[in-house]
ROSE-4610 file (N, C-alpha, C; in Angstrom, 1 decimal, always signed):
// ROSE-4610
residu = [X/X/X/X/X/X/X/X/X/X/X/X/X/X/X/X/X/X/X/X/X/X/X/X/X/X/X/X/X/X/X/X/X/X/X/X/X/X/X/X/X/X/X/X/X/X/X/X/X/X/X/X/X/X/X/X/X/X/X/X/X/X/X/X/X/X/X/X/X/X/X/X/X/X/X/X/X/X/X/X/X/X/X/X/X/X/X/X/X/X/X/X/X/X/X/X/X/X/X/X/X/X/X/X/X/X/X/X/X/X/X/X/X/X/X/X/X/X/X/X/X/X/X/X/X/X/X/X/X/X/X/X/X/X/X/X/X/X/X/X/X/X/X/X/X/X/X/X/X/X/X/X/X/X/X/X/X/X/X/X/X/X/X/X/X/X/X/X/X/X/X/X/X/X/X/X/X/X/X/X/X/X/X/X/X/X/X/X/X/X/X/X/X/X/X/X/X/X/X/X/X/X/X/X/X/X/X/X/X/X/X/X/X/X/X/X/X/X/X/X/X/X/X/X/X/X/X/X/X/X/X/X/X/X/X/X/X/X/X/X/X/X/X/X/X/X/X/X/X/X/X/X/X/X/X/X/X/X]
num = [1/1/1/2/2/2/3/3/3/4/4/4/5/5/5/6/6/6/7/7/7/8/8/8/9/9/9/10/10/10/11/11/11/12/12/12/13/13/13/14/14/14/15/15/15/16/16/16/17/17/17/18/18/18/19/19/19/20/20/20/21/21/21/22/22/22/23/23/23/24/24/24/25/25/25/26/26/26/27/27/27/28/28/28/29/29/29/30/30/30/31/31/31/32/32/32/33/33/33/34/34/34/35/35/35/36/36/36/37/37/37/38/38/38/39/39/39/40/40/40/41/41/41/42/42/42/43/43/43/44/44/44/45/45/45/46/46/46/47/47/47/48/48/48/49/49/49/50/50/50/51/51/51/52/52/52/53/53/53/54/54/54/55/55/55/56/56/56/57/57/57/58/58/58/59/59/59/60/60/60/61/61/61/62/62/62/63/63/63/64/64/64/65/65/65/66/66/66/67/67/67/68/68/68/69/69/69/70/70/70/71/71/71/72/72/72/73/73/73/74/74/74/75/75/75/76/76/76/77/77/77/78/78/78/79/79/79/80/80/80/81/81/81/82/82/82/83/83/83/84/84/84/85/85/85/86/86/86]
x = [+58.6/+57.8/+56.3/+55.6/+54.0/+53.2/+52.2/+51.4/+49.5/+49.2/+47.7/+47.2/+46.2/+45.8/+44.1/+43.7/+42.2/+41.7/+41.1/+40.0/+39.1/+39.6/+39.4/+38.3/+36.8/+36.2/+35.4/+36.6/+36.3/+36.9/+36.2/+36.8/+36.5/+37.7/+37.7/+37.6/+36.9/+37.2/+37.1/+38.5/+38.5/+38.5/+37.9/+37.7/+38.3/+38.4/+39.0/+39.1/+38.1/+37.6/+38.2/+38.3/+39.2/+37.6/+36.8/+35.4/+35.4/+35.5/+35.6/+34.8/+34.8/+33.2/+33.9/+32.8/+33.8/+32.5/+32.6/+31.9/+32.5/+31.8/+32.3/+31.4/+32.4/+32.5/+32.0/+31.1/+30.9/+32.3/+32.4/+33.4/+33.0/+33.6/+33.4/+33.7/+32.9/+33.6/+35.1/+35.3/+36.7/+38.0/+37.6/+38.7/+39.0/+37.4/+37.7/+38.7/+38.5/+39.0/+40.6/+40.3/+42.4/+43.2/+42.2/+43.1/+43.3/+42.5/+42.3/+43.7/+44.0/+44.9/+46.1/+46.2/+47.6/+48.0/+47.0/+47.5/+48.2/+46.9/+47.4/+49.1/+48.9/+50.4/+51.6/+51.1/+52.0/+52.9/+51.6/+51.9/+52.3/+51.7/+52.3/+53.5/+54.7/+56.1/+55.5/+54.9/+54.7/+53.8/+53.4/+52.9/+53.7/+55.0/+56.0/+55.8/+56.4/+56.5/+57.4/+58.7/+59.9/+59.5/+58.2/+58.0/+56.6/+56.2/+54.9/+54.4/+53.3/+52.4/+51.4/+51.7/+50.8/+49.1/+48.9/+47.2/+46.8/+47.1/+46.4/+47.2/+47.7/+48.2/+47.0/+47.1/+45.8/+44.7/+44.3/+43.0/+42.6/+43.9/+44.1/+43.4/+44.3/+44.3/+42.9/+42.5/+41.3/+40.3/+40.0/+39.2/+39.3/+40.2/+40.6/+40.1/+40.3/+39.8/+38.2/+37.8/+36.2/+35.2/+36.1/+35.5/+34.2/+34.4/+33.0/+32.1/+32.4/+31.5/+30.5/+31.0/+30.9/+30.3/+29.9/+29.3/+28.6/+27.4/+26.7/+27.2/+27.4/+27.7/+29.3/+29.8/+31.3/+31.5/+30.6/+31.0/+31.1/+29.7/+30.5/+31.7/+31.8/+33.4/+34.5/+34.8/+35.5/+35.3/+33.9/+33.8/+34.7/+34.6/+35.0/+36.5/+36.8/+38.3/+39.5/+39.6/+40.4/+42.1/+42.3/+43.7/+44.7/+45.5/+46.8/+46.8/+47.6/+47.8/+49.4/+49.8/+51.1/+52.2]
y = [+36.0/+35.0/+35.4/+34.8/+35.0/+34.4/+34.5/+34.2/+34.4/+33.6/+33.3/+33.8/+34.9/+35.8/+35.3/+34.7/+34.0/+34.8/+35.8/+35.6/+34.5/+34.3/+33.3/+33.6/+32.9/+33.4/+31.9/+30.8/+29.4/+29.6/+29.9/+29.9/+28.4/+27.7/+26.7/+27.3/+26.5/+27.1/+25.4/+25.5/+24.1/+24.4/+24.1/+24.1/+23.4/+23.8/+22.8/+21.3/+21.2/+19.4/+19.1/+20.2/+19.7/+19.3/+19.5/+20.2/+20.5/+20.2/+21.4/+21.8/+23.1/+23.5/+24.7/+24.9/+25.5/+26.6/+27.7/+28.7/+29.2/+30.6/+31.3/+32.7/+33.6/+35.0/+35.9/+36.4/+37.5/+38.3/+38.7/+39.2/+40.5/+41.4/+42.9/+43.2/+43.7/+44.1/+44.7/+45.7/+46.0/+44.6/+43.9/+42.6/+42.1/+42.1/+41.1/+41.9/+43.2/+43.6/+44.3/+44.2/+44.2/+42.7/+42.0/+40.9/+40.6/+41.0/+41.1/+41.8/+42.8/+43.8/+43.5/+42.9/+42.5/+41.1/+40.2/+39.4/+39.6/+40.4/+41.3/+41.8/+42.5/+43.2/+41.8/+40.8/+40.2/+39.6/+39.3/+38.7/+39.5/+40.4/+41.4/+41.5/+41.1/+40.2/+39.5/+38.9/+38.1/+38.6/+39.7/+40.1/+41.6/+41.4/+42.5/+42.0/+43.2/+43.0/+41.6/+41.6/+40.8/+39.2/+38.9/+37.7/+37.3/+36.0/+35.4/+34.8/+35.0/+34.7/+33.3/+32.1/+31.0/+31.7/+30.5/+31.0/+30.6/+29.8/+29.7/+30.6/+31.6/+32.8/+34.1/+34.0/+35.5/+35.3/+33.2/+33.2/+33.4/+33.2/+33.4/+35.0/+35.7/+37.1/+37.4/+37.1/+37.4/+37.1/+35.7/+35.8/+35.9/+36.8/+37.8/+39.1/+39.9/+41.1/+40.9/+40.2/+40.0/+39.5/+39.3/+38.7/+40.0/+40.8/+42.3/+41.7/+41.6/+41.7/+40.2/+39.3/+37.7/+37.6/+38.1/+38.1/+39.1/+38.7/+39.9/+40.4/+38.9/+39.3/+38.5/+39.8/+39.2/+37.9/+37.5/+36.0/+35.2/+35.3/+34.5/+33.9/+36.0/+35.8/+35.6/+35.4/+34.9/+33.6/+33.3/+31.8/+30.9/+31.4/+31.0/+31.5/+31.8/+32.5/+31.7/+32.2/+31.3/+31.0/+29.7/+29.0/+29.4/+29.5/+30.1/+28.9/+29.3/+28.1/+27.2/+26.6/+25.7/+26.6]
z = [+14.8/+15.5/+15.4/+15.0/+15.0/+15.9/+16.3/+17.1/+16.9/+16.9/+16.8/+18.0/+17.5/+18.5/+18.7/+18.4/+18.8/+20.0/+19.5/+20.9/+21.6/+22.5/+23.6/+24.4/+24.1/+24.8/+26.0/+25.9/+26.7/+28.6/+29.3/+30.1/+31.4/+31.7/+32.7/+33.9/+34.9/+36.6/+37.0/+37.9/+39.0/+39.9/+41.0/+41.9/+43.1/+44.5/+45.5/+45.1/+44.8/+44.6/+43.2/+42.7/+41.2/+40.5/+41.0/+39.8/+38.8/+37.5/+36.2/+36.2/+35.8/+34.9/+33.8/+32.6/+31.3/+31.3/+31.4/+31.1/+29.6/+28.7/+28.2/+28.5/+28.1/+28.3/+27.1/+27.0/+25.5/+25.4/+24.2/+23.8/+22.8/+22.6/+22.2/+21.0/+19.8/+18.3/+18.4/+19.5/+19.6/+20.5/+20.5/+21.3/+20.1/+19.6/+17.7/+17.2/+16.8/+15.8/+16.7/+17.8/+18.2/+17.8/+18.4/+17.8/+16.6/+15.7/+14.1/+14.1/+14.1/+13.5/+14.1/+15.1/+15.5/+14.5/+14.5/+13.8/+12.5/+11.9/+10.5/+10.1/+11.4/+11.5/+11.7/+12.4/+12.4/+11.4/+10.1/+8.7/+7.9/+7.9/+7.4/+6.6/+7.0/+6.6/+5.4/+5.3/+4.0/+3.0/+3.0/+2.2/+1.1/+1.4/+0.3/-0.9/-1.6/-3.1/-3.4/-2.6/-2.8/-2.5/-2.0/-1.7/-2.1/-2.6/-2.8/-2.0/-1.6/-0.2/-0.7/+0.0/-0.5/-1.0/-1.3/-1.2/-0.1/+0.5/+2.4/+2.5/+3.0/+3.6/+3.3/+2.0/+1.3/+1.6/+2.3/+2.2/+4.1/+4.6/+6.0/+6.4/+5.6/+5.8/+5.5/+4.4/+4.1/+4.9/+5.1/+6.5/+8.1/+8.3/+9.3/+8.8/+7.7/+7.8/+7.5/+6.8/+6.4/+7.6/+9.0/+10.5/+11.1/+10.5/+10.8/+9.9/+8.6/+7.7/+7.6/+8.2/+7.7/+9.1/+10.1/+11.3/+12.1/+12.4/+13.3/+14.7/+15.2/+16.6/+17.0/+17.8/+18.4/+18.7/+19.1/+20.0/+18.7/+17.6/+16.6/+15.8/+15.4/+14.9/+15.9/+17.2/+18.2/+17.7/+17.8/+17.4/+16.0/+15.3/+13.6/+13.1/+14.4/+14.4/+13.2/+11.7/+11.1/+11.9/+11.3/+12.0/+11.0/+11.4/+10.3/+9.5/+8.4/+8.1/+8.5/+8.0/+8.9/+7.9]
């Protein structure tokens, strides 16, 4: 089972009144890069010798580990967080 580990940096608060309001939260090079590496690990599976990995999978992965390099700041790459593909 896989799972899309996005750091999530949207946070809702409702209130009594049922008020929305949507803040977000900064987020930390190390949150990026745990969720980075769990994901990694997750696919991982699809990346053996005995099997061929789409090219939306290589290009998935790829812009998962390139999320340090392709961004200054955490919140960005939280922001631009690639979507698996289907």
């Amino acid at each position: 089972m896989e799972y899309n580990m996005k750091v999530q940096r949207r946070m809702i608060h409702i209130d009594k009144a049922r008020n929305k309001t949507v803040t977000y939260r900064d987020v930390t090079w190390d949150e990026i890069r745990r969720a980075r590496d769990v994901e990694l690990a997750q696919t991982d599976w699809r990346a053996v010798k005995d099997r061929s990995m789409s090219q939306a999978w290589k290009d998935h992965r790829t812009a998962l580990r390139d999320l340090p390099q392709n961004h200054t700041e955490a919140n960005d790459a939280a922001d631009a967080w690639p979507e698996p593909p289907e």
